[in-house]
C-alpha positions as CSV (number, residue, x, y, z in Angstrom):
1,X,-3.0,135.0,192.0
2,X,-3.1,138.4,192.8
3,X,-3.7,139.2,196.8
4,X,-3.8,142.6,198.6
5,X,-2.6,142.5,201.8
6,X,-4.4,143.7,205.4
7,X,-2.3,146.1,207.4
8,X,-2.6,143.3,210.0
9,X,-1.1,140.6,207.5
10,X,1.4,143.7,207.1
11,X,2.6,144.2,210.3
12,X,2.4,140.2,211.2
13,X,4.6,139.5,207.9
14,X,7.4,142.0,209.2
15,X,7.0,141.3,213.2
16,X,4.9,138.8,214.4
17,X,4.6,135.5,211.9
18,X,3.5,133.6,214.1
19,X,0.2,134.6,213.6
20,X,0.1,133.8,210.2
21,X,-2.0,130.5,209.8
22,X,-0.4,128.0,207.5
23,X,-2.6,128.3,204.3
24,X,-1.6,131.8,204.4
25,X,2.6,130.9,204.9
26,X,1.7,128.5,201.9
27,X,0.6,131.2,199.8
28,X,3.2,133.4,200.6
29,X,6.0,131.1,199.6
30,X,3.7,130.2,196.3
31,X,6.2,131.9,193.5
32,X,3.7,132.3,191.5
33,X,1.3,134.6,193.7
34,X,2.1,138.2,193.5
35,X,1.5,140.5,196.6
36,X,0.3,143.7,196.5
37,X,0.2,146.7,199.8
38,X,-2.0,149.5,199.5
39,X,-1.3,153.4,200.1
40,X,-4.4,153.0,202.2
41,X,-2.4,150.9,204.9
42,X,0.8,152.7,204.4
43,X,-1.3,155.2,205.8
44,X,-3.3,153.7,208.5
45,X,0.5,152.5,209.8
46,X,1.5,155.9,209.6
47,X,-1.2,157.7,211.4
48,X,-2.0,155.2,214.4
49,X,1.7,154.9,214.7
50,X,2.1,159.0,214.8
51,X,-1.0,158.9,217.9
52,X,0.8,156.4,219.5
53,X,-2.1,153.6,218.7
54,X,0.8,151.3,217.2
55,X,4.0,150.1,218.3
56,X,6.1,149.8,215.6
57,X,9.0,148.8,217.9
58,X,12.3,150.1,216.5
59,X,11.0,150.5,213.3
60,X,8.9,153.3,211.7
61,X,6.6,153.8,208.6
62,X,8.9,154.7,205.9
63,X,11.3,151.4,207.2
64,X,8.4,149.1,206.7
65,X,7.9,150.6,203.1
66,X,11.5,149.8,202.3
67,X,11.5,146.7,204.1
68,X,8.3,145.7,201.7
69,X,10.1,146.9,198.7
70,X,12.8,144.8,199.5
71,X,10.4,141.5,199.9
72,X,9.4,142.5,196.3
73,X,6.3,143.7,197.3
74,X,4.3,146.1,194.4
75,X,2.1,148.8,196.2
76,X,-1.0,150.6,194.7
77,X,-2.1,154.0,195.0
78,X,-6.2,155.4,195.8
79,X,-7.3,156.5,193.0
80,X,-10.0,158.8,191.9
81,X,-11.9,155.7,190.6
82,X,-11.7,153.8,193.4
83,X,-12.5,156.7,195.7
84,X,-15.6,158.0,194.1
85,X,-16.8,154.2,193.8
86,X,-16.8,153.0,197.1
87,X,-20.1,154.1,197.8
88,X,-20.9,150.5,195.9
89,X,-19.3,148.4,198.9
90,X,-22.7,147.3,201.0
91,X,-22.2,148.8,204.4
92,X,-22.7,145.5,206.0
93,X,-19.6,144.5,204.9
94,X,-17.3,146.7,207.4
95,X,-17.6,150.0,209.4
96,X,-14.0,150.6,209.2
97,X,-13.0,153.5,206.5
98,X,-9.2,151.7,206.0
99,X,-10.7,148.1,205.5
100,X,-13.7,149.4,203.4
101,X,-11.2,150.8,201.0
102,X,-9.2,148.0,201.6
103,X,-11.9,145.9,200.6
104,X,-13.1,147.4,197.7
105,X,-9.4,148.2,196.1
106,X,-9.4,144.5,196.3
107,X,-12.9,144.3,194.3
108,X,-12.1,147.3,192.0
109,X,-8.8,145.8,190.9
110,X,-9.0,141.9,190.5
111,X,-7.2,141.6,193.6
């Protein structure tokens, strides 16, 4: 299976697993699942960490991208296709830009 991960699943991978709920730790340690991050949530970390809205601790955004690299984590960029065809997600489905791309990255690519 092919999972995009939230910027909350993200951050609770590299610093707080504990609120992870056990299907999820099961599907993490499934070999056969492949995770994917998003440039959308390497830049939500970025920016709320830059205004001070996220406490990285003694990390920063460029150590958590090397720390998912070294989990073996794949990343995806926006695209123009994705971009230009978000207008398709209903608007029910979230108010937040990051997790409406989010979302519909997931939709776009099989994730």
């Amino acid at each position: 299976m092919n999972i995009l991960l939230d910027t909350h699943y993200i951050l609770w991978l590299l610093f707080d697993d504990k609120k992870i709920s056990k299907s999820m730790k099961k599907i993490f340690s499934d070999p056969s699942n492949n995770f994917f991050v998003s440039a959308i949530s390497m830049w939500e970390i970025s920016l709320k960490h830059s205004i001070k809205k996220l406490d990285l601790l003694d990390s920063n955004p460029k150590e958590i991208y090397l720390e998912l690299i070294s989990l073996g984590i794949e990343f995806i960029d926006l695209n123009s296709k994705d971009a230009s065809t978000c207008d398709r997600l209903p608007q029910d489905k979230n108010a937040d830009p990051f997790d409406r791309m989010l979302i519909w990255q997931a939709i776009s690519n099989d994730l």
